[in-house]
VMD Tcl script that draws the C-alpha trace (Angstrom):
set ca {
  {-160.21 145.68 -41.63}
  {-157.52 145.61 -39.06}
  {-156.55 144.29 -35.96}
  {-159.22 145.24 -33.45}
  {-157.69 144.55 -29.89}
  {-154.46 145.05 -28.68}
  {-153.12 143.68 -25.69}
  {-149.75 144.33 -22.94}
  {-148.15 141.51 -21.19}
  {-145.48 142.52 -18.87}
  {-144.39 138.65 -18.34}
  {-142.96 137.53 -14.74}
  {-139.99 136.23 -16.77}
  {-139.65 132.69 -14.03}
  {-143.06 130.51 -14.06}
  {-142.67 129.69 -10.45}
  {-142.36 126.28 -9.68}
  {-143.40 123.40 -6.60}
  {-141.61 125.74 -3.75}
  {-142.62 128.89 -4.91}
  {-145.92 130.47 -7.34}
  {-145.00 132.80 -9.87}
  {-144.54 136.12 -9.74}
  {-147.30 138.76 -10.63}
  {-147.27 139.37 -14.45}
  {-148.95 142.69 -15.38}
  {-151.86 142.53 -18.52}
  {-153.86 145.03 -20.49}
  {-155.87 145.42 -23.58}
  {-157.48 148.11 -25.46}
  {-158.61 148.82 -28.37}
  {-158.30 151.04 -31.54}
  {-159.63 154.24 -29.48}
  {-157.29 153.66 -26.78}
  {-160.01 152.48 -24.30}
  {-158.36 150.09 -21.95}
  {-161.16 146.95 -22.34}
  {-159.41 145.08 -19.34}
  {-156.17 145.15 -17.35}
  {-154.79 143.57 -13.90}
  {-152.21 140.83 -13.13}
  {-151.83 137.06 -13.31}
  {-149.54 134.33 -12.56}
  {-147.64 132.14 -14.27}
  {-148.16 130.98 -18.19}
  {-151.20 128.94 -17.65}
  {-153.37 131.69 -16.01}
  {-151.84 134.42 -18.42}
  {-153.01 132.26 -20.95}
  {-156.47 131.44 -19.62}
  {-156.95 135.60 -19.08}
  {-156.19 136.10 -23.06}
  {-158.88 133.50 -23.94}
  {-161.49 135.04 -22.23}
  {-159.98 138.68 -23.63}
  {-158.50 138.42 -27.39}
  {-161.33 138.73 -30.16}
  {-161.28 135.79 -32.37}
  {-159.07 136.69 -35.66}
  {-158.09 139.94 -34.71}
  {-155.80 140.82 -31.85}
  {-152.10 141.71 -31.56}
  {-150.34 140.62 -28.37}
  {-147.13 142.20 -27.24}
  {-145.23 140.66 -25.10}
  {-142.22 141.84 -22.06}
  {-140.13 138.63 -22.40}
  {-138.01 136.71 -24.85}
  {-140.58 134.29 -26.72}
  {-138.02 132.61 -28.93}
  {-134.51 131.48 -27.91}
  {-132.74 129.82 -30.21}
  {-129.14 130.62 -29.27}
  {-127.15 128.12 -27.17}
  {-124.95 130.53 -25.58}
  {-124.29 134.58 -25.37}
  {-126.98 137.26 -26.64}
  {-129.32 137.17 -29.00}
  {-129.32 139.68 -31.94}
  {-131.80 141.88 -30.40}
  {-130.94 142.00 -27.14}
  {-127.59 143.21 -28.69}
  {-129.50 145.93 -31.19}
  {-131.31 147.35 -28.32}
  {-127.98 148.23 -26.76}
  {-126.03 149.15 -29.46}
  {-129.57 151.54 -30.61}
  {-130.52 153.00 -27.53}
  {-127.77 153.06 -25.48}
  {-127.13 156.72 -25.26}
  {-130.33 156.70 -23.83}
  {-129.04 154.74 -21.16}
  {-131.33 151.50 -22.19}
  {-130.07 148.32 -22.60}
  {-131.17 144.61 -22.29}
  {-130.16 141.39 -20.07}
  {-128.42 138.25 -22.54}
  {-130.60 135.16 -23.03}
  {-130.07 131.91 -23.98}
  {-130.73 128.39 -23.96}
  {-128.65 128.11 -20.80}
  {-130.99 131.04 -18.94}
  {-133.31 129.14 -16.51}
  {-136.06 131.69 -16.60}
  {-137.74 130.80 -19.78}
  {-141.44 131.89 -19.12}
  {-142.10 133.39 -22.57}
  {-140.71 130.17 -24.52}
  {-143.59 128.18 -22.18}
  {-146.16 131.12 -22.80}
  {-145.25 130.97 -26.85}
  {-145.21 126.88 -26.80}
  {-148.93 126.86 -25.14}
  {-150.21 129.50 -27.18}
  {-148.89 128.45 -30.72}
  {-150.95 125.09 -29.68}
  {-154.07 127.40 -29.56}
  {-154.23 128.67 -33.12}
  {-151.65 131.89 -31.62}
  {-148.99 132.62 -34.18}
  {-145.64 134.22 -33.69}
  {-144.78 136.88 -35.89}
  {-141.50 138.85 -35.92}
  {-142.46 141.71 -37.39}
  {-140.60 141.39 -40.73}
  {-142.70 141.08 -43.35}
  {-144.38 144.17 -40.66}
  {-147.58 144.66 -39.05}
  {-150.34 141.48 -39.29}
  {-153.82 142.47 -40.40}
  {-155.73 139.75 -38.89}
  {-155.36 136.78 -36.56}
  {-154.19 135.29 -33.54}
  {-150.56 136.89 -32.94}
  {-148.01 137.75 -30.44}
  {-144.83 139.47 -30.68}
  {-142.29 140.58 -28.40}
  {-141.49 143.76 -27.03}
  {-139.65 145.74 -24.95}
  {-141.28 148.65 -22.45}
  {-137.87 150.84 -22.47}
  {-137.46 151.08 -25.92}
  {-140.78 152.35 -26.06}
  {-140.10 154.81 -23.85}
  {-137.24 156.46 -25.60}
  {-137.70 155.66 -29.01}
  {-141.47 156.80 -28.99}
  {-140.98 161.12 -28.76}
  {-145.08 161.69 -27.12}
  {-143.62 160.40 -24.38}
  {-140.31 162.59 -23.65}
  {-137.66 160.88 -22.89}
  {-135.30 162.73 -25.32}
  {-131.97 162.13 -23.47}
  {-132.43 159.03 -21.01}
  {-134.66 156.85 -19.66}
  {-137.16 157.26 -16.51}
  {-135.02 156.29 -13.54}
  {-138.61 154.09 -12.46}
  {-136.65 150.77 -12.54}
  {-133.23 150.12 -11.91}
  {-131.03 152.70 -9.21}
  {-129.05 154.90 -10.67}
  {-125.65 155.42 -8.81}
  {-125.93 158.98 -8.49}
  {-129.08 158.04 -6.30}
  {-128.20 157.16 -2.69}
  {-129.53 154.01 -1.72}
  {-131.72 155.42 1.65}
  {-133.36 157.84 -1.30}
  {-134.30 155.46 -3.55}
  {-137.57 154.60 -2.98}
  {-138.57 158.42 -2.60}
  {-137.01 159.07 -5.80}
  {-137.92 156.05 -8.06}
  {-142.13 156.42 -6.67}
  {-141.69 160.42 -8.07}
  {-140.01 159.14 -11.22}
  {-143.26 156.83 -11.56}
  {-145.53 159.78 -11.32}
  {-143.92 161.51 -13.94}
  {-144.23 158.78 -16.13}
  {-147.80 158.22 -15.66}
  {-148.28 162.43 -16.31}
  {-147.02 161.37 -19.34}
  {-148.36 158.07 -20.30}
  {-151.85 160.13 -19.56}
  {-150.74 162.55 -22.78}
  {-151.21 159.81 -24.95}
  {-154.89 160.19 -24.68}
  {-154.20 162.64 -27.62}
  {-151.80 160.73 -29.51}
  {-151.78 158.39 -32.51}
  {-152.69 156.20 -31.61}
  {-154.54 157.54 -28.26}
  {-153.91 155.99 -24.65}
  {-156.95 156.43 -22.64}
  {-156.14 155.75 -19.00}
  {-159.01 156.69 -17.57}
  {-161.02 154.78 -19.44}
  {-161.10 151.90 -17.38}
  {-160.61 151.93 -13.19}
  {-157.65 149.71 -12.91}
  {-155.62 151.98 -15.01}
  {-157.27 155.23 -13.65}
  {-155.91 154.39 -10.30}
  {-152.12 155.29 -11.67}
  {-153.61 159.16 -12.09}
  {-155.89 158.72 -8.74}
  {-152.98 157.60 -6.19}
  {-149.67 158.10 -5.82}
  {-146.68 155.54 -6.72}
  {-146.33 153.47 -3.59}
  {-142.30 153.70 -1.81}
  {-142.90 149.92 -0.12}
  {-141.28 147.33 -2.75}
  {-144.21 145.07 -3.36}
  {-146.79 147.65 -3.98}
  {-144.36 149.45 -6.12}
  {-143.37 146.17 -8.40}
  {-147.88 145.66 -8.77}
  {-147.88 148.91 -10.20}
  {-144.97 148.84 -12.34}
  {-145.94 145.68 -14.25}
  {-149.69 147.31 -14.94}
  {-147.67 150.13 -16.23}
  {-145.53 147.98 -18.46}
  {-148.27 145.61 -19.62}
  {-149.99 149.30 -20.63}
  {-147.02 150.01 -22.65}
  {-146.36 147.18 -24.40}
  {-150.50 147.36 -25.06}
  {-149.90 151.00 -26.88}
  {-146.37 149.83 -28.79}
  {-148.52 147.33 -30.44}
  {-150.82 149.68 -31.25}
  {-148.38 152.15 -32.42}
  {-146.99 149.01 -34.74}
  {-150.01 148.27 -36.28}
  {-151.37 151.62 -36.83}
  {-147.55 153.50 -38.36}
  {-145.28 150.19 -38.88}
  {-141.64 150.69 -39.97}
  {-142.77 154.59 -39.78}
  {-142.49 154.72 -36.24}
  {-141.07 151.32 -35.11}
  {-137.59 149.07 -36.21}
  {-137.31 145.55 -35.77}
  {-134.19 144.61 -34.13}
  {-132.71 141.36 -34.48}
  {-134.45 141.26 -38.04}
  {-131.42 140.24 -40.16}
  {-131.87 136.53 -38.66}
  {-131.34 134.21 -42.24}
  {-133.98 131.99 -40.44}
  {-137.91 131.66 -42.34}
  {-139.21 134.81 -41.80}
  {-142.03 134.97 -39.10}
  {-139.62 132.78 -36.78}
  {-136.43 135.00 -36.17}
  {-136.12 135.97 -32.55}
  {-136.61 139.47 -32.59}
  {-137.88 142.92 -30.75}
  {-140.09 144.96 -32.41}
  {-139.04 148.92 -31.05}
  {-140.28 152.34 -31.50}
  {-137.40 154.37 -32.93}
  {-136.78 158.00 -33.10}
  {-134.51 159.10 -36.76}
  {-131.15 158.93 -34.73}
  {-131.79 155.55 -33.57}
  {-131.86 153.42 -36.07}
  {-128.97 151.45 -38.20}
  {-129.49 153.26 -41.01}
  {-130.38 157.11 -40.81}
  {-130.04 157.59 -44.69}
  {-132.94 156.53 -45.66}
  {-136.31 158.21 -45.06}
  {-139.00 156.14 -43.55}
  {-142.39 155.80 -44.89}
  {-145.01 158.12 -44.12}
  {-148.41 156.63 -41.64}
  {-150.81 154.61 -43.49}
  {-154.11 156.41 -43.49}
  {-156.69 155.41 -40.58}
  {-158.99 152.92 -41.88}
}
mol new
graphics top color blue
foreach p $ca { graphics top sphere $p radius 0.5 }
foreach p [lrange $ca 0 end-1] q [lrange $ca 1 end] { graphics top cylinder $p $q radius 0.2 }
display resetview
């Protein structure tokens, strides 16, 4: 049958503590169609957690998750976070090192309290689940480069991080048009496989309604819906094409398989390790 829902967390990486709360952490589900069921924000692991009880379907949902979920190396990079550099670095995408020694940890937490609710973690190499309770993790940029609907054929969307060539006293100008672009084209996905419906729900239709926001705390709210969206697709993209259409980086871990710490990515031919061999066409729609 099929996983039935599949849902986007873009996870506020620190859970906040007793001087501060957590920061916002963006969420989003939808379904086979590409309706978005439900989307918004949260904070912290327990309240994340509490919003995908009352939102995953019993036995059959994929989560995807923006943050590393397991961390097993005492020092350095992981594997992954590596691949994704070494992969999609002429697109200008690369990630931050973690490690047992990196304080913000959310996603171990978020993993820990959800593998104690029948949630199982699943790397992604023995590729996509067909049923169940899962969560995997993910990463938005790779999405946006490696998956072609989307356009991104030389570089990333400058909607994050400054480039240099961008003066400072521009940058919020620049990075709020850069958003709008990307939401033009998130909004072609209505038509792809599988589809992206942003209208479908009026959280999400208010990306296409108003414009990206220049002040920095109404920008970083829509950002993380816009992530959580993404990460919502990839896993639909995953379950629908597999290896087809995505890689999974950090997959040569000799640890049990379903336990390696890895990123499951959306690759374009030219990005991944080995470009000799074809790829496997798309399963058939059930």
């Amino acid at each position: 049958m099929g996983i039935e829902r599949f849902i986007g967390i873009d996870l506020a990486w620190a859970q906040g503590g007793t001087r501060a709360k957590a920061n916002e952490t963006g969420v989003a589900a939808i379904d086979r169609r590409g309706v978005v069921l439900e989307c918004g924000w949260t904070r912290g692991p327990e309240e994340t957690m509490a919003w995908l009880a009352r939102t995953a379907v019993d036995g059959s949902t994929l989560v995807f998750v923006d943050a590393p979920l397991v961390v097993d190396n005492p020092a350095g990079q992981r594997s992954c976070e590596r691949e994704v550099g070494q992969r999609y670095g002429r697109w200008k995408v690369s990630a931050n090192s973690t490690n047992q020694g990196t304080p913000r940890r959310a996603g171990v937490l978020l993993r820990a309290g959800l593998e104690e609710n029948r949630w199982v973690y699943d790397d992604g190499r023995d590729g996509p689940p067909t049923g169940g309770l899962v969560m995997s993790e993910c990463y938005p940029y790779t999405t946006l480069v490696g998956a072609s609907e989307l356009g991104y054929d030389q570089e990333r969307p400058t909607y994050k991080r400054r480039p240099a060539r961008v003066p400072t006293a521009e940058w919020r100008a620049v990075r709020a048009t850069e958003c709008d672009k990307l939401i033009g084209r998130m909004a072609g996905l209505a038509t792809a496989d599988p589809p992206l419906l942003l209208a479908s729900h009026p959280v999400s239709r208010q990306l296409l309604d108003e414009p990206s926001p220049q002040r920095d705390a109404d920008y970083k709210h829509r950002e993380d819906l816009i992530d959580a969206l993404l990460c919502a697709w990839t896993a639909a993209l995953w379950s629908r094409h597999g290896s087809a259409r995505c890689q999974v980086l950090g997959g040569d871990s000799l640890v049990p398989p379903g336990s390696a710490p890895t990123i499951i990515a959306p690759a374009r031919p030219e990005q991944r390790r080995d470009k000799e061999n074809p790829v496997p066409r798309p399963r058939p729609v059930p």
